[in-house]
N, CA, C and O of each residue as an XYZ file, in Angstrom:
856
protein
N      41.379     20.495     -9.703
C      40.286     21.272     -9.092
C      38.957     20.571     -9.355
O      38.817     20.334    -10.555
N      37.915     20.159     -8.574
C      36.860     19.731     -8.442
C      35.984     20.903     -9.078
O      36.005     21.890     -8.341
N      35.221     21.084    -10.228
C      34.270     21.580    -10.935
C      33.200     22.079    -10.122
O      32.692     23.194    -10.005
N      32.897     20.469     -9.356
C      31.627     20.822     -8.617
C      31.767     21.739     -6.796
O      30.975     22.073     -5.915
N      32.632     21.783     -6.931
C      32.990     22.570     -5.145
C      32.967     24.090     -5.790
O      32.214     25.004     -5.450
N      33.991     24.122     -6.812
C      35.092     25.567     -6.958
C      34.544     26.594     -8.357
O      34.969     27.624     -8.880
N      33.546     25.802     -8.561
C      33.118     26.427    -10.221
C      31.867     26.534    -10.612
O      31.244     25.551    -11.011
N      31.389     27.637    -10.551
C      30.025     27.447    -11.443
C      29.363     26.460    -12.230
O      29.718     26.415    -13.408
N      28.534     25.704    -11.877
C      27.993     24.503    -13.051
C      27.966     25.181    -14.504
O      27.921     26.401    -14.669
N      28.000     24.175    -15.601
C      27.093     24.723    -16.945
C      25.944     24.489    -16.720
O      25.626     23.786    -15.761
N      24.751     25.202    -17.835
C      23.564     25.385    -17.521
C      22.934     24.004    -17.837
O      21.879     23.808    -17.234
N      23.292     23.144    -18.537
C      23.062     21.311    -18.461
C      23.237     20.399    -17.527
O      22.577     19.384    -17.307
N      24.758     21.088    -16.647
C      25.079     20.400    -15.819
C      24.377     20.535    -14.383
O      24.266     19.609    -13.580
N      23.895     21.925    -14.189
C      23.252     22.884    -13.127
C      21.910     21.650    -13.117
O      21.762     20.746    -12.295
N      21.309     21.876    -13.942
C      20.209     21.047    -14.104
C      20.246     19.715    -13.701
O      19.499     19.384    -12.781
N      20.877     18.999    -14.147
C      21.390     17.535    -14.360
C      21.616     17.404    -12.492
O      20.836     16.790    -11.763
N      22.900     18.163    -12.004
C      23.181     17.919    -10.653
C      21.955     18.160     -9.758
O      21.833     17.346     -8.844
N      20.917     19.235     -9.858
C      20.001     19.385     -9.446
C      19.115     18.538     -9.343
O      18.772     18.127     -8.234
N      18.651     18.175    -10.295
C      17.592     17.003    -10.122
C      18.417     15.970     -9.648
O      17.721     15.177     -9.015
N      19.613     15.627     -9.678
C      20.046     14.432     -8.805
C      19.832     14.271     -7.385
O      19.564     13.292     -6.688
N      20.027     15.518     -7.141
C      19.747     15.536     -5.562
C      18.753     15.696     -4.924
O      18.620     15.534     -3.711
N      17.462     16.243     -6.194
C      15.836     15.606     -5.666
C      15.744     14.431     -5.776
O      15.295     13.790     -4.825
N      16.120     13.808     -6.913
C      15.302     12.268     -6.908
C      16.614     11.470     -5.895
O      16.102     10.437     -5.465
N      17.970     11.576     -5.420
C      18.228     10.878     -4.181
C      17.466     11.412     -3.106
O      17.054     10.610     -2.266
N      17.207     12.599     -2.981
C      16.493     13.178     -1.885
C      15.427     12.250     -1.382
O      15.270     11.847     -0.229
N      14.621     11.944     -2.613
C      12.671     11.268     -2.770
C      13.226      9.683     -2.219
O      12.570      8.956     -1.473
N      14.488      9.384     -2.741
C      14.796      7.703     -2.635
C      14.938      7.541     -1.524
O      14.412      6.522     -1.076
N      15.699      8.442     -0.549
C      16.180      7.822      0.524
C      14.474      8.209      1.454
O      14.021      7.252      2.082
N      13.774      9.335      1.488
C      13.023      9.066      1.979
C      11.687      8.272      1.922
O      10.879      8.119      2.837
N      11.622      7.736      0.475
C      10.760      6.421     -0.084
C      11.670      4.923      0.885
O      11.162      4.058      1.598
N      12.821      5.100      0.584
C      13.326      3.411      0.987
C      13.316      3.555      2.834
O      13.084      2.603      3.580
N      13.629      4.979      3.294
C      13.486      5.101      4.867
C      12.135      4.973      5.011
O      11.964      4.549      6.154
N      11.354      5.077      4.605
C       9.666      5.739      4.967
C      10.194      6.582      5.993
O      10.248      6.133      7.138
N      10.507      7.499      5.797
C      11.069      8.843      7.227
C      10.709     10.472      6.086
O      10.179     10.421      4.976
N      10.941     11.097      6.432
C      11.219     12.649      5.935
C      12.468     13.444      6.441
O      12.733     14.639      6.307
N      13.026     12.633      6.942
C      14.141     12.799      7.200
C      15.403     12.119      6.613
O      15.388     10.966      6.183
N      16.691     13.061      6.628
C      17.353     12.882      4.841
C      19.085     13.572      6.139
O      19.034     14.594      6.824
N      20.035     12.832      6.076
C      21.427     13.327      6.373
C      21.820     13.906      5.293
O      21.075     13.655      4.345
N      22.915     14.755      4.987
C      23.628     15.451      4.247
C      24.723     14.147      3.597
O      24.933     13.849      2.421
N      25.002     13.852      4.222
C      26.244     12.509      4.389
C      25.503     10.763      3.188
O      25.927     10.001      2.320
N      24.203     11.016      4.009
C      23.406      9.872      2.824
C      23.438     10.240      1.655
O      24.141      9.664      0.825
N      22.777     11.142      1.405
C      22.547     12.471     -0.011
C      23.392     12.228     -0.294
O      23.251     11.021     -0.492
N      24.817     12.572     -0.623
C      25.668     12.683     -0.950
C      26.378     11.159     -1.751
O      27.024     10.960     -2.780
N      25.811     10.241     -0.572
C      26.449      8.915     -0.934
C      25.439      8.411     -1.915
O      25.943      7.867     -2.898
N      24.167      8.462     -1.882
C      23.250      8.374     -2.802
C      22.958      8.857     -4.157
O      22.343      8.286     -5.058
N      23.731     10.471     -4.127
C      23.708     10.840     -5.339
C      24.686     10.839     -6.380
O      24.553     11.088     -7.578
N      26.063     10.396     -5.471
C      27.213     10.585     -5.860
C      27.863     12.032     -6.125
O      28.938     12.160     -6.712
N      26.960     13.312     -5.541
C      27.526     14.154     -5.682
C      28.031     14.692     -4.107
O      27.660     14.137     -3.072
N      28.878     15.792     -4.149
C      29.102     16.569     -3.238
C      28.157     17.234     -2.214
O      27.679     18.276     -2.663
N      27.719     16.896     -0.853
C      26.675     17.689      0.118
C      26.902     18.918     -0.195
O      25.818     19.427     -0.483
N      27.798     19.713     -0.295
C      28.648     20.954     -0.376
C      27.394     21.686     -1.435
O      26.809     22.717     -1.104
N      27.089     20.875     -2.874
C      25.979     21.148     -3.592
C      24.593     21.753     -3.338
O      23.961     22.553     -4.029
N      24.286     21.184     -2.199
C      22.765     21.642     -1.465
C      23.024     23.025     -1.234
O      22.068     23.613     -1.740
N      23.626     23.663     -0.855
C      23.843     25.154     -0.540
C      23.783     25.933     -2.029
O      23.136     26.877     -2.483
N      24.676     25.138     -2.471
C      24.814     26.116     -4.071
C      23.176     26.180     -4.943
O      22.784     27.202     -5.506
N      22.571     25.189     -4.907
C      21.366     25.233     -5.585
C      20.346     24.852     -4.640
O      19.285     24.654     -5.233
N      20.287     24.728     -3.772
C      19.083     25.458     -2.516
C      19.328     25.838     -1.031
O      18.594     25.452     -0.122
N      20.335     26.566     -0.872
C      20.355     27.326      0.241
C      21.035     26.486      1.274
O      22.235     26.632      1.504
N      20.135     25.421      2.039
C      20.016     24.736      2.898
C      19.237     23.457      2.829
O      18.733     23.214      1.733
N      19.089     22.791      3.577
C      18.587     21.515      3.517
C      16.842     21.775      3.432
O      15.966     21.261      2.735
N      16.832     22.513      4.179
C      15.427     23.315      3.797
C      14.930     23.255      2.531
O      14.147     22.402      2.114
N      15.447     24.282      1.849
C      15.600     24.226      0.714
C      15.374     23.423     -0.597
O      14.837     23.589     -1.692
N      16.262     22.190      0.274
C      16.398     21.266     -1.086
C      14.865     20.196     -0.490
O      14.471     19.497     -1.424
N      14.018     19.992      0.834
C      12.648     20.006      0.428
C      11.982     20.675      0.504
O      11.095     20.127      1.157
N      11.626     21.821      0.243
C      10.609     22.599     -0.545
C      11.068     22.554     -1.658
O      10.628     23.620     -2.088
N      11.896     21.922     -2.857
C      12.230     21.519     -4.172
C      11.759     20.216     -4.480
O      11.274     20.076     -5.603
N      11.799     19.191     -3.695
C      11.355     18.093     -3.662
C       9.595     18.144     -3.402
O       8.849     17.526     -4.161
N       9.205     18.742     -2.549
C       7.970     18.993     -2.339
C       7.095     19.906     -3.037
O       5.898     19.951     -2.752
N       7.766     20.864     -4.213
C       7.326     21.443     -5.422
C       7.703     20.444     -6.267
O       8.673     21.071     -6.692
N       7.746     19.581     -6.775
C       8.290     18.767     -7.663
C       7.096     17.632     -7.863
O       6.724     17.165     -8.940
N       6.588     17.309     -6.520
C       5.587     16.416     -6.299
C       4.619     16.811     -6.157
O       3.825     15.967     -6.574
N       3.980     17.880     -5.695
C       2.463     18.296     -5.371
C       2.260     19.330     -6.781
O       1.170     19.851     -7.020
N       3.648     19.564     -7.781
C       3.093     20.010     -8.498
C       2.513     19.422    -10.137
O       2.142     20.020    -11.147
N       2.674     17.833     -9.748
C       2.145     17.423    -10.450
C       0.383     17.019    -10.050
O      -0.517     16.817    -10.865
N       0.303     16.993     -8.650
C      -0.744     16.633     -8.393
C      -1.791     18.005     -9.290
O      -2.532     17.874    -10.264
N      -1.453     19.256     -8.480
C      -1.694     20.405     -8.951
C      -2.441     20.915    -10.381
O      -3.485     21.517    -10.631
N      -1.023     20.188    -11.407
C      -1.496     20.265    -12.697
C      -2.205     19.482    -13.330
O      -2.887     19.838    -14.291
N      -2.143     18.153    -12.832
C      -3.019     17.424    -13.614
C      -4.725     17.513    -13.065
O      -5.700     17.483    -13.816
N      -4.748     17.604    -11.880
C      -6.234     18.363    -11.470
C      -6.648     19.369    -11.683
O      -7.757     19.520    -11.170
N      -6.210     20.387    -12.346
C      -6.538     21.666    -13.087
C      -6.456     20.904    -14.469
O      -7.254     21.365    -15.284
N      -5.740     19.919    -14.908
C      -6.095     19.878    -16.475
C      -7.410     18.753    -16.224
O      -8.164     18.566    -17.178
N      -7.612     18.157    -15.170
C      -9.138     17.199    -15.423
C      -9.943     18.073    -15.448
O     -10.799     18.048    -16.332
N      -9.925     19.103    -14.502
C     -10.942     19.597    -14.170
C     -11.652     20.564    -15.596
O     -12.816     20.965    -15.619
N     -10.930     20.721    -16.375
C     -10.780     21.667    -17.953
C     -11.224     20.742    -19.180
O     -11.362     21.114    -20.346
N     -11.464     19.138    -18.538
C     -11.951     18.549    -19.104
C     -12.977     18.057    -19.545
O     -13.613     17.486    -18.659
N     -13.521     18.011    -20.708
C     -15.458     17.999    -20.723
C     -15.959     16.369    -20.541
O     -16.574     15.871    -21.484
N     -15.721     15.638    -19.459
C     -16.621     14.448    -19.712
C     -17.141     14.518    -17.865
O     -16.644     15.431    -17.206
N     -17.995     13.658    -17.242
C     -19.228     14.377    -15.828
C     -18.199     14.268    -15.086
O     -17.447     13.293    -15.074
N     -18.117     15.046    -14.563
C     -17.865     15.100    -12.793
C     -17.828     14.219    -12.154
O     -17.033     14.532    -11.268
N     -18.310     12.838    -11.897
C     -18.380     12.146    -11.092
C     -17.029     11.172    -12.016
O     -16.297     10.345    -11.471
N     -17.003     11.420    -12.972
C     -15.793     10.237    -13.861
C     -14.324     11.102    -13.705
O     -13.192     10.621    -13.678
N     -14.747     12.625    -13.607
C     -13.083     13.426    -13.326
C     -12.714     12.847    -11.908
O     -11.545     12.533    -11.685
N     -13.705     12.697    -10.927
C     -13.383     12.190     -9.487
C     -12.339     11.255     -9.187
O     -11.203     11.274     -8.713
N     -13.121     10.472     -9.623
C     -12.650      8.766     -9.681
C     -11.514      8.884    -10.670
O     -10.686      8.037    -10.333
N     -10.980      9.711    -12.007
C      -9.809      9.669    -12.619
C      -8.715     10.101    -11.424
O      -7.728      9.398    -11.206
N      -8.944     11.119    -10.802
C      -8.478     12.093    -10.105
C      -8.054     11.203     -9.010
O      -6.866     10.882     -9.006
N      -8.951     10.672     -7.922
C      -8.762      9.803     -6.451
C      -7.590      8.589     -6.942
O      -6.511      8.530     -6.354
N      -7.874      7.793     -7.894
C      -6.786      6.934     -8.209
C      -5.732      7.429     -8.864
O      -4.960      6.526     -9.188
N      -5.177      9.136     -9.388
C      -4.127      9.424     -9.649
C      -3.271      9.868     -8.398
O      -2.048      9.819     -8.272
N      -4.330     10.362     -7.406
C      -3.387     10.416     -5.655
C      -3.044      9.696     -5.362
O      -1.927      9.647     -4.847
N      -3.980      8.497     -5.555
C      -3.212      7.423     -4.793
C      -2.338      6.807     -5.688
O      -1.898      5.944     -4.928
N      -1.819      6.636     -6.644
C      -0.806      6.710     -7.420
C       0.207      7.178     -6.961
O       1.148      6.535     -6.495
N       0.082      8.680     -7.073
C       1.378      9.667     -6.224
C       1.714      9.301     -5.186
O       2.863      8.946     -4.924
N       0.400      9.328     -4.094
C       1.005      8.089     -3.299
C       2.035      7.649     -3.093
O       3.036      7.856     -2.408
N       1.469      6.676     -4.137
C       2.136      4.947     -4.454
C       4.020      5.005     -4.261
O       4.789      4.331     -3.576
N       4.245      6.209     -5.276
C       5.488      6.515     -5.677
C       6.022      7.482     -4.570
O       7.149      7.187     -4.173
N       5.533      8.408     -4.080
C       6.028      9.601     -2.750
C       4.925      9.224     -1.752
O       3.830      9.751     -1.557
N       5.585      8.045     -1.105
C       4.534      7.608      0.161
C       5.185      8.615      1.492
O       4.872      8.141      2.584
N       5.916      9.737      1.573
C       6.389     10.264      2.196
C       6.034     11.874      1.994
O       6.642     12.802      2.528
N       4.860     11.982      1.060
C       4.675     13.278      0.230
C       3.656     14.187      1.325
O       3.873     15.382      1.524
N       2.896     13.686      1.774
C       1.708     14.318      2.831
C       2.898     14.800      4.465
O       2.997     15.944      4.908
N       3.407     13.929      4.864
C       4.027     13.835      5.998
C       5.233     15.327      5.134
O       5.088     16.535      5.322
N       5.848     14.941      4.624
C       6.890     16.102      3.805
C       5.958     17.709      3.604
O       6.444     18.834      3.716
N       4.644     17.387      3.310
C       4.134     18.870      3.283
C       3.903     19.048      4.982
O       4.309     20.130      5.407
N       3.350     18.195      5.923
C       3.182     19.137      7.386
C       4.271     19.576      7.457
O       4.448     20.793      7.514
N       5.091     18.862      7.470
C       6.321     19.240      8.291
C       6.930     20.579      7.772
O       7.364     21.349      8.629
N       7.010     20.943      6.446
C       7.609     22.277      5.849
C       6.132     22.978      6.171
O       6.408     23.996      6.804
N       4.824     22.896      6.032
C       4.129     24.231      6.757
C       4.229     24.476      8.062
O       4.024     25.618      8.473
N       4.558     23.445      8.924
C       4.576     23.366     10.464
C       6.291     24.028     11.141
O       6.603     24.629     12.169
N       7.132     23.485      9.837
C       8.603     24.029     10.133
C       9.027     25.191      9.539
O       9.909     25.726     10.211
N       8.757     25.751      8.600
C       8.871     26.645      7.756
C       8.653     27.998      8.540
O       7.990     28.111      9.571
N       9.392     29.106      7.810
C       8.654     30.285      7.881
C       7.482     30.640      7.923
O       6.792     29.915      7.207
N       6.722     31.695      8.602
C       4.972     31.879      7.692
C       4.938     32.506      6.585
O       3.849     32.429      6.016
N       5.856     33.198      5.982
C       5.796     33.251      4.600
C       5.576     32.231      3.641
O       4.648     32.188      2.833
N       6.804     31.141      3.836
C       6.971     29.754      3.075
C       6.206     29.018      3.545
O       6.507     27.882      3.179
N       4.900     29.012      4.507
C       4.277     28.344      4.961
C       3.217     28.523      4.038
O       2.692     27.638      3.363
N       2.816     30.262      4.064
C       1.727     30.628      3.124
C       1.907     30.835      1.765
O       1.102     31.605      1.242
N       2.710     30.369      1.104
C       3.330     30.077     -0.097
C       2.853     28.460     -0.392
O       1.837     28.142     -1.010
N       3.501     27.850     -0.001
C       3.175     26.525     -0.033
C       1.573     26.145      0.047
O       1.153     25.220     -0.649
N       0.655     26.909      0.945
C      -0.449     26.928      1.169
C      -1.422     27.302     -0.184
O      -2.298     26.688     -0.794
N      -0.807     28.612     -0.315
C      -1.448     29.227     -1.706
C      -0.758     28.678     -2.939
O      -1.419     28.992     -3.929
N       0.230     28.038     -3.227
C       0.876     26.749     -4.235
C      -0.011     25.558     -4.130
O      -0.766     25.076     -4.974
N       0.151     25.324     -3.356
C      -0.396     23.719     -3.557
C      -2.350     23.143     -3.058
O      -3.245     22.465     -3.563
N      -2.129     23.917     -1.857
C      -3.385     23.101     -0.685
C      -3.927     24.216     -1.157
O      -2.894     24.600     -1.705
N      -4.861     25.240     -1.455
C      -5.733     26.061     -2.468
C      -6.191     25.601     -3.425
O      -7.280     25.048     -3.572
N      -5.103     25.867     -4.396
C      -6.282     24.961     -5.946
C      -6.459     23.729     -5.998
O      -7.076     23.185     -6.914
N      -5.886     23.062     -4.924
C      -6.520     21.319     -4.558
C      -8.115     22.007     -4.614
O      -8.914     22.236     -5.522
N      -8.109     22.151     -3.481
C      -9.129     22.871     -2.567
C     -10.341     23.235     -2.969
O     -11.440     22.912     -2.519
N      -9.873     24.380     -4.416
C     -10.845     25.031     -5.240
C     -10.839     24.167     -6.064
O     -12.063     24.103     -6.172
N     -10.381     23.225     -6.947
C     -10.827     22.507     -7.824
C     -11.793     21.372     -7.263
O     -12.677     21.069     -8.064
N     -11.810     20.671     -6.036
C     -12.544     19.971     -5.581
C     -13.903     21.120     -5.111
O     -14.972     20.544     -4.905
N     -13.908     22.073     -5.005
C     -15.084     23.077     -5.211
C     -15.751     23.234     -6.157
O     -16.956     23.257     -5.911
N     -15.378     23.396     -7.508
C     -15.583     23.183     -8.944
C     -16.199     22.012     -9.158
O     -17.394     21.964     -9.452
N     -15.280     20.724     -9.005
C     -16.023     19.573     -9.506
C     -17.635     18.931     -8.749
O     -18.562     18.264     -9.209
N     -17.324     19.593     -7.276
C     -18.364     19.389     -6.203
C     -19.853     19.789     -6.977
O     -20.726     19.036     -7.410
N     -19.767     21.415     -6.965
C     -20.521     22.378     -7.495
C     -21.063     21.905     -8.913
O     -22.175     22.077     -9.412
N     -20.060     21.327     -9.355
C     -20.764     21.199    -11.010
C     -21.598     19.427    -10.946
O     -22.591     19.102    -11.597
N     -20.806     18.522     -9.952
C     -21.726     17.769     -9.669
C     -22.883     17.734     -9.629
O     -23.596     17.103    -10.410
N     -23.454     18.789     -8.187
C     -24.560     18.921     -7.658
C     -25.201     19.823     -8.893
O     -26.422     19.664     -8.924
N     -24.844     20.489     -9.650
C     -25.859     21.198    -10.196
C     -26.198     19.938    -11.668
O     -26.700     20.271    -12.742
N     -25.906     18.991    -11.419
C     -25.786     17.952    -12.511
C     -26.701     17.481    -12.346
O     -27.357     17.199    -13.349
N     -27.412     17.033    -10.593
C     -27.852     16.311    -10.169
C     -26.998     15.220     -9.526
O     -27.570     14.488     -8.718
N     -25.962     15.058     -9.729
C     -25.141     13.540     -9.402
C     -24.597     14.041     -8.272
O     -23.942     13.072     -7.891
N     -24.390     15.053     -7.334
C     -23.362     14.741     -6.180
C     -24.485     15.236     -5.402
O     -25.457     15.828     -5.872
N     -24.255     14.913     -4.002
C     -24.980     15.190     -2.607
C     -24.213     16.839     -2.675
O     -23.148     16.883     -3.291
N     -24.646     17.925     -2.169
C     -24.248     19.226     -1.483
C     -23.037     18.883     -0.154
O     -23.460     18.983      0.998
N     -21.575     18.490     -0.369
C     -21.306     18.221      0.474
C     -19.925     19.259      1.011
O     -19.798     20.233      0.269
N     -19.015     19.206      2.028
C     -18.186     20.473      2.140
C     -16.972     20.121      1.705
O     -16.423     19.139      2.204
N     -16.180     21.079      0.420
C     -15.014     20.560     -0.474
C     -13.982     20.571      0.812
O     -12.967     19.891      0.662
N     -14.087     21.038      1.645
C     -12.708     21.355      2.991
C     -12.652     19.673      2.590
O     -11.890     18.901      2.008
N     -14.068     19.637      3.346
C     -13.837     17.852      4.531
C     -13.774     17.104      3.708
O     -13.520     15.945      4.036
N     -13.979     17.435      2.234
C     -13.600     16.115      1.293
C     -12.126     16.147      0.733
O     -11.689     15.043      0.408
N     -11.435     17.036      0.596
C     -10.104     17.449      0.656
C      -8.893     16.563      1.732
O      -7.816     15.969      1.686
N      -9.984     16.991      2.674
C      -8.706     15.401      3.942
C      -9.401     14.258      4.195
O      -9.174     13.603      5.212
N     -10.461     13.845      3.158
C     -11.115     12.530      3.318
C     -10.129     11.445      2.305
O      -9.573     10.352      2.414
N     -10.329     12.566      1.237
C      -9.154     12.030     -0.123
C      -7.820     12.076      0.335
O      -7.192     11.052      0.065
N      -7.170     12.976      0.966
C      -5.826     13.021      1.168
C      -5.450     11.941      2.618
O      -4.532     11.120      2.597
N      -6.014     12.079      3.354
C      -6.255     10.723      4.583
C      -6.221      9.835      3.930
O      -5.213      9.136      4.033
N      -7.381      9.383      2.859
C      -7.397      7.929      2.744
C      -5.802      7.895      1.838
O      -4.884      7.185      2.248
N      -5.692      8.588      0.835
C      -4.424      8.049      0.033
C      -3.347      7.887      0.827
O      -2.730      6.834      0.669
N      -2.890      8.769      1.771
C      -1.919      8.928      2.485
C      -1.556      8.011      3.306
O      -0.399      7.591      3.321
N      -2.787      7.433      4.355
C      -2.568      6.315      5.002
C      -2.356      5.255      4.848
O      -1.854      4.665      5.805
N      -2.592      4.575      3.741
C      -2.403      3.020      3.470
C      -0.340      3.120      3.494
O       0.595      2.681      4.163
N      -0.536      3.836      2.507
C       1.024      3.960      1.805
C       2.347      5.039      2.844
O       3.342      5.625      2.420
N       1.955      4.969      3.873
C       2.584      5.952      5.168
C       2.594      4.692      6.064
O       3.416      4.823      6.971
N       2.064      3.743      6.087
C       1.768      2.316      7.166
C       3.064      1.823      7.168
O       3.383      1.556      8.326
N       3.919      1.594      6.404
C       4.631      0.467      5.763
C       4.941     -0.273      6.928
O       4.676     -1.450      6.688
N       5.403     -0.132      8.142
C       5.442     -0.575      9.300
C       4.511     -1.676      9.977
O       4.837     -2.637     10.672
N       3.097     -1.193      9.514
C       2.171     -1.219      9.983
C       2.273     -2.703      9.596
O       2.659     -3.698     10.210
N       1.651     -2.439      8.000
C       1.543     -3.563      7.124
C       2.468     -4.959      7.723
O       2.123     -6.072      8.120
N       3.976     -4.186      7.542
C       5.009     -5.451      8.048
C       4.896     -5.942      9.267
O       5.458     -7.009      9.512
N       4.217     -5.327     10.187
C       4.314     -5.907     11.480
C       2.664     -6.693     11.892
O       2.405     -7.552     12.734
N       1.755     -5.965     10.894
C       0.291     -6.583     11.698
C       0.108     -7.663     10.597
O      -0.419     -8.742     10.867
N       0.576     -7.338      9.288
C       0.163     -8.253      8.369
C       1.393     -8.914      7.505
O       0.979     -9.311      6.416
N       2.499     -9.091      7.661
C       3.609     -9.652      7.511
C       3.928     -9.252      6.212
O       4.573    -10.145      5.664
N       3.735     -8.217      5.438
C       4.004     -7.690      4.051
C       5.053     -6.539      4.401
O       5.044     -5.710      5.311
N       5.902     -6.756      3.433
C       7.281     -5.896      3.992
C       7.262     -4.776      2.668
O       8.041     -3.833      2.801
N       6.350     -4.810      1.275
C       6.368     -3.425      0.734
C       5.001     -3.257      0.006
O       4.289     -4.252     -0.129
N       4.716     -2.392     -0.333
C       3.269     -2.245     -1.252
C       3.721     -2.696     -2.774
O       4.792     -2.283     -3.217
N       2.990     -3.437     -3.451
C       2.609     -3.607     -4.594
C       1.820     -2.748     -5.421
O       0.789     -2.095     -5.252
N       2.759     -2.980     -6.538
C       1.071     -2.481     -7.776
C      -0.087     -2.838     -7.713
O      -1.015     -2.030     -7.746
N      -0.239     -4.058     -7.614
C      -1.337     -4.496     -7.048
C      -2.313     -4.500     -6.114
O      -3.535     -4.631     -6.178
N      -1.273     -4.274     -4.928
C      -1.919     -3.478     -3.864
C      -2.681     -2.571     -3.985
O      -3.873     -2.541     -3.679
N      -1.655     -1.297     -4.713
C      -2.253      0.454     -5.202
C      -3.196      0.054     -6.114
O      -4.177      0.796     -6.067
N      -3.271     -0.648     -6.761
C      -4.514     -0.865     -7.791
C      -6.351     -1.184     -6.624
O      -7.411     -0.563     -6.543
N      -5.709     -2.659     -5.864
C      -6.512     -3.101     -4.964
C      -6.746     -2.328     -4.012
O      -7.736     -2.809     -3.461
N      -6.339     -1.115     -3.300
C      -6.514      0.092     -2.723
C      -7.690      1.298     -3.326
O      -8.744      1.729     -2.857
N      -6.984      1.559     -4.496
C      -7.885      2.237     -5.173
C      -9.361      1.989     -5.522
O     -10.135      2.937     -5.392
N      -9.751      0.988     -5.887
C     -10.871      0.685     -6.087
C     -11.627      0.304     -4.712
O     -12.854      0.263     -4.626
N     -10.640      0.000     -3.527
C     -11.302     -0.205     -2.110
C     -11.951      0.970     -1.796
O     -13.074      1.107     -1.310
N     -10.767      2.198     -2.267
C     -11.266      3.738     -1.680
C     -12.351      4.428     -2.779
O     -13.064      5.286     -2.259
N     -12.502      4.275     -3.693
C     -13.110      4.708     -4.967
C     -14.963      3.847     -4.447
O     -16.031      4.351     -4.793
N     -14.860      2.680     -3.692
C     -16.444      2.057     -3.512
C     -16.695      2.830     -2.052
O     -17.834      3.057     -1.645
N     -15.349      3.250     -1.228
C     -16.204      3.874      0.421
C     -16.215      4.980     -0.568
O     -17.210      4.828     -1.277
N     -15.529      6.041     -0.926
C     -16.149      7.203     -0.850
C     -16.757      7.768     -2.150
O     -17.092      8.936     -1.956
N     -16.916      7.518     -2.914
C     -18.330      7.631     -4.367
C     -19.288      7.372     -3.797
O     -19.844      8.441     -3.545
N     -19.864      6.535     -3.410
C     -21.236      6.228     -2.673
C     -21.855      7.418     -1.515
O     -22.971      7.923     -1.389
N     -20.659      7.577     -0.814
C     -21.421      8.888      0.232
C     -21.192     10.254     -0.707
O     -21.550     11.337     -0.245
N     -20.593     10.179     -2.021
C     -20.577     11.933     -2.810
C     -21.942     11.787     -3.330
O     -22.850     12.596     -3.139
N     -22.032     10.574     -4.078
C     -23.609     10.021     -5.269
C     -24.675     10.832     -4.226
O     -24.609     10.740     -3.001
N     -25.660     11.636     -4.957
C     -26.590     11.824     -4.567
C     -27.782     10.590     -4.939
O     -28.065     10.186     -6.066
N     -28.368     10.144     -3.639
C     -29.224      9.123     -3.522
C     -30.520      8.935     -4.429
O     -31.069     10.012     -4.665
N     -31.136      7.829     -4.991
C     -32.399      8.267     -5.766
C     -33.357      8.830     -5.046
O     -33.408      8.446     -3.878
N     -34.054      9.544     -5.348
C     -35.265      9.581     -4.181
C     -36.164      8.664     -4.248
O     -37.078      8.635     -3.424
C-alpha cells in the first residue's frame, strides 16, 4: 500500500511533502519563466504523487495561493520589520527596493503569479490576497513616505504610484528573460546582474523621492 495515496501523512511527513510541492511548484515556474505548472511535471519534479495536491490544497489553485503566500509573505514581513526600525527613512527605502529586487531575483514569476490569482480567483480570495499582501505593502510605503517628508528628506509624493513604480521596476528586468536572450544574447540573470540592477534602480528612483535643496 502506498502511504502517500491511501493514508494520512505524519505530522513531519505532512509538512515535509508539502513544502515539496511548493518549492517544485516555484522551480518549474522559475526554470519555465511561465505561471503555469502541469500536474504531470509537479509530480515528476517533486517525486511525489499529483494525487497529493488535492490532499493538502484542494486543487491546483490551491497549491498557488500556497506558493504565492510563501513568497509575498516574506516580502510582507520583512517590510513591517524595516519599517519598526529606528535608522531615516530614506536608508529603510533603499534596504527595502534592493530586498524586492532580490525576491525578484529568486521568484521572477512572483508579480505575474499574484495578477493572475486576483484576476482568476474568487472575489473573496481575491480580497484576501489584497488585504494579505498588496495593503500593508501599501501602508508601509505610506509610513515611510510620511515620516520622510516630515523629516524633511522626501518630496510629498503618492504611496499608490510609488507602490507600482517599485514593483514595475523589480518585476520587469527579471520577467524579460526572453527579452534579454533574444535582444541582448544573455540566456539567464546573474548575481551580478541583480546587484547591477539594483543600484541602476536605487539612482532613477531616490532622486525623484529626495526632496530637492531649495
Amino acid at each position: 500500500m502506498n502511504p502517500s495515496m491511501n493514508e494520512a501523512p505524519t505530522h513531519d511527513g505532512e509538512l515535509n511533502a508539502r513544502d515539496q510541492l511548493i518549492d517544485a511548484a516555484s522551480q518549474i515556474m522559475r526554470d519555465g519563466d511561465t505561471v503555469d505548472l502541469s500536474l504531470s511535471e509537479l509530480s515528476l519534479r517533486s517525486g511525489l504523487n499529483s494525487a497529493l495536491v488535492k490532499y493538502y490544497f484542494g486543487n491546483k489553485q490551491g497549491l498557488m495561493l500556497a506558493l504565492l503566500e510563501r513568497d509575498m509573505r516574506n516580502i510582507v514581513n520583512s517590510l513591517d520589520a524595516l519599517v519598526a526600525k529606528d535608522f531615516p527613512p530614506d536608508e529603510k527605502l533603499r534596504v527595502h527596493i534592493r530586498a524586492v529586487i532580490g525576491t525578484y531575483f529568486r521568484f521572477p514569476y512572483l508579480n505575474r503569479l499574484l495578477m493572475r490569482m486576483v484576476r482568476d480567483a474568487s472575489p473573496e480570495v481575491s480580497r484576501k490576497i489584497a488585504d494579505d499582501y498588496l495593503l500593508p505593502i501599501s501602508h508601509a510605503y505610506s509610513k515611510l513616505i510620511d515620516e520622510g517628508v516630515k523629516k524633511g528628506l522626501f518630496r510629498p509624493i503618492d504611496p499608490q504610484l510609488f507602490y507600482f513604480t517599485v514593483t514595475g521596476a523589480a518585476d520587469r528586468f527579471f520577467s524579460a528573460r526572453l527579452v534579454l536572450h533574444h535582444c541582448y544574447g544573455q540566456s539567464e540573470v546573474t548575481e551580478q546582474m541583480r546587484d547591477d540592477y539594483a543600484d541602476h534602480t536605487l539612482d532613477i528612483i531616490m532622486p525623484g523621492l529626495l526632496k530637492r535643496p531649495d
